[in-house]
VMD Tcl script that draws the C-alpha trace (Angstrom):
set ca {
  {-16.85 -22.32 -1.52}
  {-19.09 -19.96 -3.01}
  {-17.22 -17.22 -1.27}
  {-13.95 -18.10 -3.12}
  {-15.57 -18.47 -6.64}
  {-16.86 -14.78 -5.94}
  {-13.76 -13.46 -4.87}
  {-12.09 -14.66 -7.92}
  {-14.74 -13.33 -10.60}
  {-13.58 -9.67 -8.92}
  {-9.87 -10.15 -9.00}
  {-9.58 -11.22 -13.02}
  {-10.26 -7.71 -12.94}
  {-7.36 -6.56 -11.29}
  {-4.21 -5.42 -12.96}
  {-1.57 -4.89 -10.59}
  {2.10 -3.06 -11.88}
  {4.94 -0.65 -10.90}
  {3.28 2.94 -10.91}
  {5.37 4.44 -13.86}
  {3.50 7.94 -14.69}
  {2.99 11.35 -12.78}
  {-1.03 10.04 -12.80}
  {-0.33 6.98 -11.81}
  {1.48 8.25 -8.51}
  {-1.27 10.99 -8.37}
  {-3.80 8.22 -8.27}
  {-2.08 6.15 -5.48}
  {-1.87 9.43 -3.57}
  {-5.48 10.32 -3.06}
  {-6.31 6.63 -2.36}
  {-3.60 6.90 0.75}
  {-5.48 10.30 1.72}
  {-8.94 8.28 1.74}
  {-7.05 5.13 3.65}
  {-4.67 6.63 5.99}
  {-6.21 9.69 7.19}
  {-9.24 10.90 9.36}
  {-11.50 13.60 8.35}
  {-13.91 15.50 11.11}
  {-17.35 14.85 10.74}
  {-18.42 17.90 12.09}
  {-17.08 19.44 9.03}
  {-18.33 20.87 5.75}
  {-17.92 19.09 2.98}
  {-16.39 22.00 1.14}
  {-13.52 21.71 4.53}
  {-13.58 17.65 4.04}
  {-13.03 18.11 0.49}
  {-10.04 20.43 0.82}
  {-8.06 18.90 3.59}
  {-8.29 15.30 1.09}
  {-6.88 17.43 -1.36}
  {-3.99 18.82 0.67}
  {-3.61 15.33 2.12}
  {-3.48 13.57 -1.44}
  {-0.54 16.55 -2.40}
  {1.67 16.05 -0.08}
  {1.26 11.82 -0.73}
  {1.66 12.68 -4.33}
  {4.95 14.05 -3.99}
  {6.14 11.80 -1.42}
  {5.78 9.07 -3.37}
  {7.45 10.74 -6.40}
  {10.33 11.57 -3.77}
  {10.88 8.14 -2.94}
  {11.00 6.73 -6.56}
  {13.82 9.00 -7.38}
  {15.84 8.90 -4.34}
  {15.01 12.33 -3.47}
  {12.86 12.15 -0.50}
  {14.90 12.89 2.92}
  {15.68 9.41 4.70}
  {15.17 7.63 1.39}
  {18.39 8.70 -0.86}
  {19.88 5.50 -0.22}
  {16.20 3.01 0.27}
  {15.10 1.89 -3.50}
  {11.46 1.78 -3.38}
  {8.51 0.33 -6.04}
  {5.19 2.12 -5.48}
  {2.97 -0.88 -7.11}
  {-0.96 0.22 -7.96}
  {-3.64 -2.40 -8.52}
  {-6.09 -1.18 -10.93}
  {-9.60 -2.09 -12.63}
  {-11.85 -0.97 -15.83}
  {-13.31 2.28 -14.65}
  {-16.64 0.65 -15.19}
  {-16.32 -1.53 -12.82}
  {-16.58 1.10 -10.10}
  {-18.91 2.55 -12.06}
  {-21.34 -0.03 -11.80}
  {-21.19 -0.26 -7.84}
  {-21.78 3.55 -7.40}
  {-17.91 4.17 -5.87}
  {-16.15 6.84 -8.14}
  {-15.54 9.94 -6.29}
  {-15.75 13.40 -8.50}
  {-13.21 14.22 -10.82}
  {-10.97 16.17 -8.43}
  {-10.18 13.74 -5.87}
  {-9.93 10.92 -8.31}
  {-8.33 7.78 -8.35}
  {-8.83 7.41 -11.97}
  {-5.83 7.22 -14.31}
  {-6.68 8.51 -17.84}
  {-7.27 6.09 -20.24}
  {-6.91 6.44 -24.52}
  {-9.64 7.60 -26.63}
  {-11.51 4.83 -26.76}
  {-12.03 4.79 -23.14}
  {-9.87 2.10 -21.16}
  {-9.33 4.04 -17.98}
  {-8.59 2.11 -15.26}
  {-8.69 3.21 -11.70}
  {-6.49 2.62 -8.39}
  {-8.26 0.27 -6.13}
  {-5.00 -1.13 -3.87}
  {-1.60 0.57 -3.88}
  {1.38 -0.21 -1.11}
  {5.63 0.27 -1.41}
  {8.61 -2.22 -1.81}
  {11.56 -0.44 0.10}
  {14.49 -2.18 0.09}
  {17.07 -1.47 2.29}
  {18.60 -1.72 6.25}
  {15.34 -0.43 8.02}
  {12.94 2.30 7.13}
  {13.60 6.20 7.76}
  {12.72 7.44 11.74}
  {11.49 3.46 12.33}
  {12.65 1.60 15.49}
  {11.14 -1.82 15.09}
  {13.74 -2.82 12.02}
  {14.41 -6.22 11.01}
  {17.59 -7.92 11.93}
  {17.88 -10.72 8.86}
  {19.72 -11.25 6.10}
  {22.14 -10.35 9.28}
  {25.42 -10.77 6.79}
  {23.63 -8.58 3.71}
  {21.15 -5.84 4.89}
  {20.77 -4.72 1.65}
  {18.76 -7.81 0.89}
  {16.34 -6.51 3.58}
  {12.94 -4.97 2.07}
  {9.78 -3.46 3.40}
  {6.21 -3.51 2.67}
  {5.20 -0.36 3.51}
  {1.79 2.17 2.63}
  {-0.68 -0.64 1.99}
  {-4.20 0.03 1.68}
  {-6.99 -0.85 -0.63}
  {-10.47 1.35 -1.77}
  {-12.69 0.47 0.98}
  {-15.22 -0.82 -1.62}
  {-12.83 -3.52 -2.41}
  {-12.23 -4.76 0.50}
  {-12.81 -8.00 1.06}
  {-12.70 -9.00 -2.28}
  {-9.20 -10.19 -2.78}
  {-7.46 -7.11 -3.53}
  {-5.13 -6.93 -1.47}
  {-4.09 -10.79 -1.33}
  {-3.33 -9.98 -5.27}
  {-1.27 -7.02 -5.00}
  {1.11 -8.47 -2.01}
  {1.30 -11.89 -3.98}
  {2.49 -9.48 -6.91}
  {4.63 -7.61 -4.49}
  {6.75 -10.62 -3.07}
  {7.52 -11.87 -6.72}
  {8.82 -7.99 -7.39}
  {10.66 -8.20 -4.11}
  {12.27 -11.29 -5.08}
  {13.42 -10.31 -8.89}
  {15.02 -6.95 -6.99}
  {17.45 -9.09 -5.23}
  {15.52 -9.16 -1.57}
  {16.17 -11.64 0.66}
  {13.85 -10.89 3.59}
  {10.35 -9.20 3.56}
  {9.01 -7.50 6.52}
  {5.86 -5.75 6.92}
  {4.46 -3.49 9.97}
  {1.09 -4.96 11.25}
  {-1.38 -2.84 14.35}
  {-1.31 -5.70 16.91}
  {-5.18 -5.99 16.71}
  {-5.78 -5.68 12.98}
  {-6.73 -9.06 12.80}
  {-7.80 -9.50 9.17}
  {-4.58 -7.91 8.01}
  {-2.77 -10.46 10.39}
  {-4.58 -13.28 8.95}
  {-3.95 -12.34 5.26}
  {-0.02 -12.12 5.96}
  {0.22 -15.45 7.63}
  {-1.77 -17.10 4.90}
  {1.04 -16.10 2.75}
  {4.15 -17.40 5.16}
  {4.45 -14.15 7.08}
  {5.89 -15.33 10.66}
  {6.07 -12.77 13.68}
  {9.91 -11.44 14.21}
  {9.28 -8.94 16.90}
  {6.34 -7.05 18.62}
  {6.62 -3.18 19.55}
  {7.33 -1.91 23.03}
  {4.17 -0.85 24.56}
  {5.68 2.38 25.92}
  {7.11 3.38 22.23}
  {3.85 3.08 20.92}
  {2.09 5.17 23.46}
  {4.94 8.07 23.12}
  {3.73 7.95 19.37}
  {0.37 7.75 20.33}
  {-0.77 5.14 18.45}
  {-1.93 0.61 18.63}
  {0.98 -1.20 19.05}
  {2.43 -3.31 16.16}
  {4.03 -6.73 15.37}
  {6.94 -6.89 12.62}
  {6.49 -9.93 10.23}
  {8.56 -11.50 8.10}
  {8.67 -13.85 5.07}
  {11.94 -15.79 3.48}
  {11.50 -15.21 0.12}
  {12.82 -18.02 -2.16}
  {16.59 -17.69 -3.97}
}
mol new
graphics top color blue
foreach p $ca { graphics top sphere $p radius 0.5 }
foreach p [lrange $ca 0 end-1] q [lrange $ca 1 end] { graphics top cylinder $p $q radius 0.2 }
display resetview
């Protein structure tokens, strides 16, 4: 019980919305760098520091790609890059801001209401993602009312702290209002907490990866969920 009352004191912090400016999608970049990426140890932090920033880049543009249609695979997938944000301060107070130049931080006014990215993922809606096998098969008569969740992460400091439970809730209801029918999300097999989450909010198992695709990619198996959204 007290679990859930603490859990909700950290998420009436949370702001969650379509990113709509060049710092917005800047901000969601470097937080998929720090989520989706592995940096040597054995490197200096000078190296560490520079491969984040090449990293966060490339995400930046991406995702500025895919808003406009212009990103190769995507000229015909309409995607939503949503960000869920807090008060600067809030990181502040537990010690988690990064330096300037690999900030999540989107700029606030002058009287200091910066907020920063702590959760970001993608709406895609269309047939089946770009260069992805494991597609879903429903609406079967209307696969433009198919959608995918796609890119989610949240800060690792925020984990665990309903986050990410806010920001796919806000996602379905987006999902919905752009005329999708269908959700489906790509889940690793073994990420259990992730797994958990999705069911919790009506996600039901449609298909599970081949084991031999996976291992030709080199990488944990997955399951492909999927959630009826309401008409």
């Amino acid at each position: 019980m007290g679990k859930r009352r603490s859990e909700a004191v950290e998420t009436t912090y949370v702001e969650v919305r379509p990113a709509e400016s060049s710092a917005d999608c800047r901000a969601a970049a470097h937080l998929r760098a720090l989520s989706f990426y592995e940096y040597p140890a054995d490197r200096s932090e000078y190296a560490q520091r520079s491969h984040k920033q090449m990293k966060t880049d490339a995400e930046w543009e991406s995702i500025e790609k895919k808003l406009t249609g212009k990103e190769v695979g995507y000229e015909k997938i309409q995607v939503m890059c949503l960000v869920a944000t807090v008060p600067e301060e809030v990181l502040i107070h537990m010690k988690a801001l990064e330096p300037s130049f690999l900030s999540y931080k989107i700029p606030g006014s002058e009287q200091g209401d910066a907020r920063c990215v702590v959760g970001t993922l993608d709406i895609n809606r269309g047939p089946r993602l770009p260069a992805e096998e494991l597609a879903g098969i429903l609406p079967r008569d209307n696969p433009q009312a198919r959608g995918y969740l796609s890119n989610v992460c949240t800060l690792p400091v925020m984990r665990r702290k309903g986050i990410a439970k806010k920001l796919i809730g806000a996602s379905l209801r987006r999902a919905q209002i752009a005329g999708i029918e269908i959700l489906y999300v790509h889940v690793v097999e073994d990420n259990v907490p992730a797994l958990k989450l999705y069911e919790e909010m009506g996600f039901r198992t449609e298909a599970r990866e081949k084991t031999n695709d996976s291992k030709l990619l080199g990488r944990p198996s997955r399951l492909l969920l999927r959630l009826e959204l309401p008409s």
